[in-house]
C-alpha positions, 0 to 999 in steps of 0.5 A, spaced: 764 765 583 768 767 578 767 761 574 760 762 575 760 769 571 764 766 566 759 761 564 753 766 566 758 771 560 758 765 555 752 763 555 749 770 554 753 772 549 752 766 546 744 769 545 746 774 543 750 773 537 745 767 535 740 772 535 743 777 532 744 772 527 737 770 525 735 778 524 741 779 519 739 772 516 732 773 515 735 780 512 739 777 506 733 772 505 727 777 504 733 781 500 735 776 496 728 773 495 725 781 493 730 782 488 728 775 485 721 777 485 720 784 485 727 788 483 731 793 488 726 798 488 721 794 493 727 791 498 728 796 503 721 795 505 721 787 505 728 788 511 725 795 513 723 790 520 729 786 520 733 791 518 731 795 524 732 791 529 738 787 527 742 794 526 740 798 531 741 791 536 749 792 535 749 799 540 750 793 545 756 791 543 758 798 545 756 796 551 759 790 552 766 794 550 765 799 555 763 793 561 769 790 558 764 783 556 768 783 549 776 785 548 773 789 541 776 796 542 770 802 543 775 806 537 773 800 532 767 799 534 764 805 535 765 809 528 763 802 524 756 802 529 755 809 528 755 810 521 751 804 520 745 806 524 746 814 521 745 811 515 739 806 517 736 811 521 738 818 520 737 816 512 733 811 509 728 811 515 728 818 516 727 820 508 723 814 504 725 818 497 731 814 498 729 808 499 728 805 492 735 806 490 739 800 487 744 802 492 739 800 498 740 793 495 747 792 494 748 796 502 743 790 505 746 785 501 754 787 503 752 788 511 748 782 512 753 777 509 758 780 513 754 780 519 751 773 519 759 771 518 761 775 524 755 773 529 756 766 527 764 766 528 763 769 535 757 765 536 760 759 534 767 761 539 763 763 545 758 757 545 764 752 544 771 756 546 773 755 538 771 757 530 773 752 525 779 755 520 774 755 515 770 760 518 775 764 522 777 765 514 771 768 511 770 772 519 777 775 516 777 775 508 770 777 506 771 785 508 776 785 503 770 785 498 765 787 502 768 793 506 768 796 499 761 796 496 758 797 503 762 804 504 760 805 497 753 803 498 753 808 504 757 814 501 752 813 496 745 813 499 748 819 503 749 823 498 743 821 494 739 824 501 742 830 502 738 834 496 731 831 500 735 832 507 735 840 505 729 840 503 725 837 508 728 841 514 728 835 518 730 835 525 733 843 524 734 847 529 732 854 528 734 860 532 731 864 536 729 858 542 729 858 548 736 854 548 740 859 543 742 853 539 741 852 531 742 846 528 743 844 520 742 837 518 744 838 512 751 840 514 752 836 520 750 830 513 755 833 509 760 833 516 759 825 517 759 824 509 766 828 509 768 823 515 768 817 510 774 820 507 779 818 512 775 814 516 775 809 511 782 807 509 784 807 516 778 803 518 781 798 511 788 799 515 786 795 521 782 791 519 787 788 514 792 788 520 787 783 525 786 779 519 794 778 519 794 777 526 788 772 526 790 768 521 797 768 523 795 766 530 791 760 526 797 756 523 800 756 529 795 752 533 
């Protein structure tokens, strides 16, 4: 039975990451193909679809934590997944002024490589129980770079919302209601900007501490 379950894990995760790896891949290409053809103001809506789905699929990989299917710890992956559908949802989805800044380009660009490199890793790890040391490298070397101007990107476009996020008063909260609760969007963005400060070198931290890990635990092999 446990064997059983093994497999039945593998085969489903194996699904899992390929597909996610598809939505991200056609991500970068839509990207890549509208900045080619028409500049950054119209990428957002090329990947608005894609983009979409392939983000907001990561929430199961919260859950894979929490039932134990994957050994990622919650406290990694949970801040990384929020900030990412914050921004997607509660920023570019919510508030259209932001979506033609040159900034959207370079946040796709960063998060989509960085994911069809990861799903493809995981994907290629459960399908065949090992990744090549070519893309265990990239897996781990690439967020160097790409870490970077993806926050950047993120930090970027949330500041760049605040002033259409004030104005809007969307999704406020306004006493006096039947709850005797206010909430302030407004705030609660300059909160989750504010978050970035140290979430972002610790978050760097950790990441180079698993790649240490990673590719040391590679030349052995």
């Amino acid at each position: 039975m446990a064997g059983f379950l093994s497999v039945l894990k593998r085969i489903y995760l194996t699904i899992y990451n390929w597909t996610i790896f598809v939505g991200w891949f056609q991500v970068l290409y839509m990207a890549l193909m509208t900045l080619k053809e028409s500049g950054h103001e119209h990428v957002y809506n090329a990947v608005e679809k894609p983009l979409l789905l392939a983000q907001t699929a990561a929430i199961m990989e919260i859950l894979h934590g929490l039932v134990g299917l994957v050994r990622s710890p919650i406290t990694a992956t949970l801040p990384q997944i929020g900030s990412r559908l914050f921004v997607t949802w509660g920023i570019l989805w919510s508030f259209p002024e932001t979506r033609t800044h040159v900034l959207v380009s370079s946040l796709v660009i960063s998060w989509s490589i960085t994911e069809i490199i990861r799903y493809s890793f995981f994907g290629t790890k459960e399908a065949l129980g090992f990744a090549p040391s070519w893309l265990l490298w990239l897996r781990y070397s690439t967020f160097l770079v790409l870490y970077p101007t993806g926050i950047t990107s993120e930090v970027g476009l949330i500041y760049i919302g605040l002033q259409y996020i004030k104005g809007s008063e969307k999704y406020c909260i306004r006493m006096p209601n039947q709850f005797n609760f206010s909430f302030d969007y407004f705030y609660a963005s300059i909160i989750a900007l504010g978050i970035y400060v140290p979430g972002t070198p610790h978050m760097y931290q950790y990441m180079l501490g698993q790649r240490k890990k990673a590719l040391a635990k590679s030349k052995k092999e």
